[in-house]
KEVEXSE-191950 format. One line per field, with one value per residue: residue in one letter; x, y, z of N, C-alpha, C in turn. Coordinates in nm, 2 decimals, always signed. Layout:
rest: [a,...] $
n_c1: [X,...] $
n_c2: [Y,...] $
n_c3: [Z,...] $
ca_c1: [X,...] $
ca_c2: [Y,...] $
ca_c3: [Z,...] $
c_c1: [X,...] $
c_c2: [Y,...] $
c_c3: [Z,...] $
This chain:
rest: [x,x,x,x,x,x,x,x,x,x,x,x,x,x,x,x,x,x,x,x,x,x,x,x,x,x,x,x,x,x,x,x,x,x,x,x,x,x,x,x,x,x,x,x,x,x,x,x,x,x,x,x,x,x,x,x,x,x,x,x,x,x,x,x,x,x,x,x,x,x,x,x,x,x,x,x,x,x,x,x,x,x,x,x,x,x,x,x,x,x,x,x,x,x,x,x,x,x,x,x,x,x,x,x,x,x,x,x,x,x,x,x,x,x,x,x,x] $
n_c1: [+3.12,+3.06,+2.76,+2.63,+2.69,+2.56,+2.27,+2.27,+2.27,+2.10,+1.88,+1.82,+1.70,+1.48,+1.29,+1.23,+1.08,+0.86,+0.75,+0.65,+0.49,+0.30,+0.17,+0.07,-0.11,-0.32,-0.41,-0.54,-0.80,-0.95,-0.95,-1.07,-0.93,-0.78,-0.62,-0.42,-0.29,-0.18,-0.03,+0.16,+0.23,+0.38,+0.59,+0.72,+0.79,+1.09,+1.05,+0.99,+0.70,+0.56,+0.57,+0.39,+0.14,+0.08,+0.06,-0.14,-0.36,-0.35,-0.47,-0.74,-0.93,-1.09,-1.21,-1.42,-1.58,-1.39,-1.17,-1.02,-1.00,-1.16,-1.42,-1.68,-1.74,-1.75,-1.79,-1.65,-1.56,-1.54,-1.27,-1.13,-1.00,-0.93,-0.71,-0.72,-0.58,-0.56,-0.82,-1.05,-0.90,-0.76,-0.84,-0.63,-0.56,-0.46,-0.10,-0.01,-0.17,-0.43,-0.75,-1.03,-1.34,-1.51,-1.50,-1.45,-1.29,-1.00,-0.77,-0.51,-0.32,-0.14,+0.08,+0.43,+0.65,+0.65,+0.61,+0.29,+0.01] $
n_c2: [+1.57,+1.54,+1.38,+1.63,+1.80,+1.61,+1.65,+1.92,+1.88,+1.72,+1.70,+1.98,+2.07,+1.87,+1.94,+2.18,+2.11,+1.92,+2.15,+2.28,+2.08,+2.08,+2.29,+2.36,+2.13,+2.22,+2.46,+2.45,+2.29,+2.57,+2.64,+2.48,+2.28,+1.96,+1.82,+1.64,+1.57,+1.80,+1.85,+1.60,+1.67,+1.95,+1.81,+1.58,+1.70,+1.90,+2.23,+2.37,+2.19,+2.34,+2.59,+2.55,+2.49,+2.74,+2.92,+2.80,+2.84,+3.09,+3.11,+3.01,+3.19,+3.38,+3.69,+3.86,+4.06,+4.25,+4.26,+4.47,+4.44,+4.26,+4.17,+4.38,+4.57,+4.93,+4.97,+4.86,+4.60,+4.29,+4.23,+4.42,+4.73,+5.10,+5.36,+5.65,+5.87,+5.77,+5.79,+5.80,+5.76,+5.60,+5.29,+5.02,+4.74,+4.39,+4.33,+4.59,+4.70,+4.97,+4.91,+4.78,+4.94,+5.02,+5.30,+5.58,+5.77,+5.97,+5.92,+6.05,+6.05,+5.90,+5.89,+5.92,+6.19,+6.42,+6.22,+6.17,+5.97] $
n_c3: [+0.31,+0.06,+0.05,+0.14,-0.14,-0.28,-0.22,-0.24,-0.55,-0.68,-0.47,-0.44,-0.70,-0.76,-0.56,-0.67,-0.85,-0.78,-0.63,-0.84,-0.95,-0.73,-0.67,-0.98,-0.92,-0.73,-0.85,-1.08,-1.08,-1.01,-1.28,-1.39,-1.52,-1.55,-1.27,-1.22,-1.46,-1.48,-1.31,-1.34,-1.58,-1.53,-1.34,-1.50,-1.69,-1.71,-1.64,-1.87,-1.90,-1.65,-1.74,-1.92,-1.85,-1.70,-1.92,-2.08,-1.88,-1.87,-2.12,-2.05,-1.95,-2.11,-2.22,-2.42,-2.38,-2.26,-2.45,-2.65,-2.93,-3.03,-3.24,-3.31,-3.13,-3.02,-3.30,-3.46,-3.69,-3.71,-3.64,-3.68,-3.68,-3.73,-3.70,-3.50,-3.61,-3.89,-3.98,-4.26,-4.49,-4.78,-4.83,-4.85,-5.03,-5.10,-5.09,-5.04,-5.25,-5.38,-5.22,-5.42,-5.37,-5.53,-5.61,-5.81,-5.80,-5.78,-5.56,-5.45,-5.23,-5.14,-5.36,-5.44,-5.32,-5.64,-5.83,-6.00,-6.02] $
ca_c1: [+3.10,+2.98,+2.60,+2.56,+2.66,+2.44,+2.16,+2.27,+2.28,+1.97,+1.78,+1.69,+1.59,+1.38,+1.22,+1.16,+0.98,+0.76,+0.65,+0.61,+0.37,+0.22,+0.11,-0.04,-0.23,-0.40,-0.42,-0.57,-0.90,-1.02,-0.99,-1.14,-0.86,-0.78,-0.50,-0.37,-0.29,-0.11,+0.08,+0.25,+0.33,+0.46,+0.66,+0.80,+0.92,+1.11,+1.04,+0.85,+0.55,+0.53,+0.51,+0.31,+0.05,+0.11,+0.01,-0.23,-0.46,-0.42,-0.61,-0.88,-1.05,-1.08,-1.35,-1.43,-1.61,-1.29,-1.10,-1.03,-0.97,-1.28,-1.52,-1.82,-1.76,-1.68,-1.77,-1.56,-1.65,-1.40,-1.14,-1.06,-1.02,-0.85,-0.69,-0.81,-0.56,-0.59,-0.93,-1.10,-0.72,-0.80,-0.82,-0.54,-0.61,-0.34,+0.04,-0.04,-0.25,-0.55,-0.86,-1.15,-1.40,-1.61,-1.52,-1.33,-1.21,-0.88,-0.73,-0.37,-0.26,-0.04,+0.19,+0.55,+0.68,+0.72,+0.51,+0.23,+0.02] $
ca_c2: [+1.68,+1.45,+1.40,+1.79,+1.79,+1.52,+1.69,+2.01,+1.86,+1.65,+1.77,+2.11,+2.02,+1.75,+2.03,+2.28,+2.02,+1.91,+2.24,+2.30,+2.02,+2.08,+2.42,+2.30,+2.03,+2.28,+2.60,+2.41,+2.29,+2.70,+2.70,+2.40,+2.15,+1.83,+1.87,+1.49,+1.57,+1.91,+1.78,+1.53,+1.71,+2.02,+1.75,+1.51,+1.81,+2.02,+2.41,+2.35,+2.16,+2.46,+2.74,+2.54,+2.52,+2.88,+2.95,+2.78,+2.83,+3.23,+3.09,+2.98,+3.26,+3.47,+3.74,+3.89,+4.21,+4.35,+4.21,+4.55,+4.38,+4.16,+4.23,+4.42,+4.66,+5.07,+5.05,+4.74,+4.48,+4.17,+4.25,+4.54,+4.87,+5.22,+5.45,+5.78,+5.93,+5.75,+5.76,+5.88,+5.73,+5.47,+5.12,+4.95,+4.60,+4.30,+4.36,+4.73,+4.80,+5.02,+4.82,+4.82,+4.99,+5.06,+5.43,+5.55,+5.85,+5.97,+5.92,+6.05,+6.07,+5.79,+5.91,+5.97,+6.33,+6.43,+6.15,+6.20,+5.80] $
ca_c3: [+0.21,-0.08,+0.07,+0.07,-0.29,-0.33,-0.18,-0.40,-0.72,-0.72,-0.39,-0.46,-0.83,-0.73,-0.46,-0.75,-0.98,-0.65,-0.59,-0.94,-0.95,-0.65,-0.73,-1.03,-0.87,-0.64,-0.91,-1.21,-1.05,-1.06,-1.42,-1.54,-1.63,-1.51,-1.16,-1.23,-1.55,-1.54,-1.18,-1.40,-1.72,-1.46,-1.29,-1.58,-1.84,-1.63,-1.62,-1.96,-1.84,-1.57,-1.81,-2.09,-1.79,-1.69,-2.01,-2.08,-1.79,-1.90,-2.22,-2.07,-1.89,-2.20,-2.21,-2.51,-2.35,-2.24,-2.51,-2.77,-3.11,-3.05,-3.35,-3.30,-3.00,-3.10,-3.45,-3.53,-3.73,-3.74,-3.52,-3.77,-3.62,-3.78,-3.59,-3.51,-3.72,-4.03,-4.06,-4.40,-4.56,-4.85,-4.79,-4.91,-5.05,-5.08,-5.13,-5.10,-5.37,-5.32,-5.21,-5.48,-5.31,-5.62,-5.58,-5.91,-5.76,-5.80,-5.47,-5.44,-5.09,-5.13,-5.42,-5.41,-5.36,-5.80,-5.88,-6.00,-6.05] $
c_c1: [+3.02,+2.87,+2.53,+2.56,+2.59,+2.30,+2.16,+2.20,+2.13,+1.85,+1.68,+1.63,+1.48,+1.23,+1.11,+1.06,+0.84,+0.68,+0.59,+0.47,+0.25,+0.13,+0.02,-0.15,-0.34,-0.46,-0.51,-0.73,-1.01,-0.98,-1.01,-1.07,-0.76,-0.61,-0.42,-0.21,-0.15,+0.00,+0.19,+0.33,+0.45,+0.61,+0.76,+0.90,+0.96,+1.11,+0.95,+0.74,+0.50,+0.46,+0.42,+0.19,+0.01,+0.01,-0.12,-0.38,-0.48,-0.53,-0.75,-1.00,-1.07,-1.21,-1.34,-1.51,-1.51,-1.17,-1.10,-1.03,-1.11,-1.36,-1.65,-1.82,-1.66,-1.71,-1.72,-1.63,-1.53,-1.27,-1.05,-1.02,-0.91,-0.85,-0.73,-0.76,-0.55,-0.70,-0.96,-1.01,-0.85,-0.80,-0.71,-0.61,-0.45,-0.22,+0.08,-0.08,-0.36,-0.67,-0.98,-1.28,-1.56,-1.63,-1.41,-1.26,-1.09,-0.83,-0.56,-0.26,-0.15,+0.06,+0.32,+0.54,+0.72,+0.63,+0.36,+0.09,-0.14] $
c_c2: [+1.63,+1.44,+1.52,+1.79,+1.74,+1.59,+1.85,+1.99,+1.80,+1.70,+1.91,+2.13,+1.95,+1.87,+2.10,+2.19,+1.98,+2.00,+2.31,+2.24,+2.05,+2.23,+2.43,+2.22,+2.13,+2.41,+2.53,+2.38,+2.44,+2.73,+2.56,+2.26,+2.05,+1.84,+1.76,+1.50,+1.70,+1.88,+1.70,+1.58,+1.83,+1.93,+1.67,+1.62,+1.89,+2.16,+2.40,+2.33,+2.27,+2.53,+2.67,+2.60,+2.65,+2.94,+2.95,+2.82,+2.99,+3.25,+3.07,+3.04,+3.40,+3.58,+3.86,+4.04,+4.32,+4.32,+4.36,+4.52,+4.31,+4.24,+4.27,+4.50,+4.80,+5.05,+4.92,+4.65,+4.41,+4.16,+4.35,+4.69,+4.96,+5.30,+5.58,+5.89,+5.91,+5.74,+5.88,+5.84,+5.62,+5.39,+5.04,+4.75,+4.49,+4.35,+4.51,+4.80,+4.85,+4.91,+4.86,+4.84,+4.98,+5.22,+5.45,+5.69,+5.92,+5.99,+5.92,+6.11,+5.97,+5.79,+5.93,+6.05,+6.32,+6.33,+6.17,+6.07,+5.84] $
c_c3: [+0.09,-0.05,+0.04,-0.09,-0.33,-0.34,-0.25,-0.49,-0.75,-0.59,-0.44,-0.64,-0.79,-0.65,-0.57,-0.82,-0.88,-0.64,-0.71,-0.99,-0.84,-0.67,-0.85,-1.04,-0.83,-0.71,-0.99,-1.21,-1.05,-1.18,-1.49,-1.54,-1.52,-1.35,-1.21,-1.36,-1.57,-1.43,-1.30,-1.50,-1.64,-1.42,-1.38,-1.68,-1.72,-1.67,-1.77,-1.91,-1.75,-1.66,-1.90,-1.95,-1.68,-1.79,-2.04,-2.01,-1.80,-1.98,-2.16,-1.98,-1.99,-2.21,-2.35,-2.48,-2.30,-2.34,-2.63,-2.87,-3.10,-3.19,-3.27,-3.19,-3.06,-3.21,-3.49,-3.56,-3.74,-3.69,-3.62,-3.74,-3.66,-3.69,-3.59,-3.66,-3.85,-4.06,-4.16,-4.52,-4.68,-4.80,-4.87,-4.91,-5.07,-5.16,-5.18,-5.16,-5.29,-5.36,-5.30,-5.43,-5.42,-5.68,-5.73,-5.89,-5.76,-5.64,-5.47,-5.32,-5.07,-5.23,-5.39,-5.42,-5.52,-5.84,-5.89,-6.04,-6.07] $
């Protein structure tokens, strides 16, 4: 009975880490980055090394034409974009104040109810 446990305790770990690596040997080459490299770190950190290179490997097929926040597609400039229904609202500038526009307008959509600012 002690060999099975044996082969429990440390076998089917050893397995997972194996196929952990081995799957990143063979995956990593279609995106670029080095198999040798991610095989080992998969294999030495356990279940870390996996997901870092999990991870990772989602970074690096990034496309910026289907990416919505990207700057400069719809109108957007800088990865800035207002939503339909706040637009025409002021621009708020840092730690909530209104953003100096240049406009000297009296803009009072943002007061408290009784307040009058």
């Amino acid at each position: 009975m002690r060999p099975l446990v044996a082969v429990i305790l440390v076998g089917v770990p050893l397995m997972w880490l194996v196929g952990f690596a081995a799957y990143a040997y063979v995956d990593a080459p279609k995106y670029g980055m080095d198999p040798r490299q991610w095989a080992l770190i998969s294999f030495v950190v356990p279940l870390f090394g996996f997901f870092a290179y999990v991870f990772e490997r989602g970074e690096r097929d990034y496309d910026p034409d289907t990416d919505p926040y990207a700057g400069g597609s719809d109108g957007r400039t800088g990865g800035f974009a207002v939503h339909e229904s706040r637009q025409g609202e002021e621009r708020l500038g840092p730690a909530g104040t209104e953003a100096d526009d240049g406009d000297d307008a009296d803009d009072e959509w943002n007061d408290p109810d009784g307040v009058d600012l």
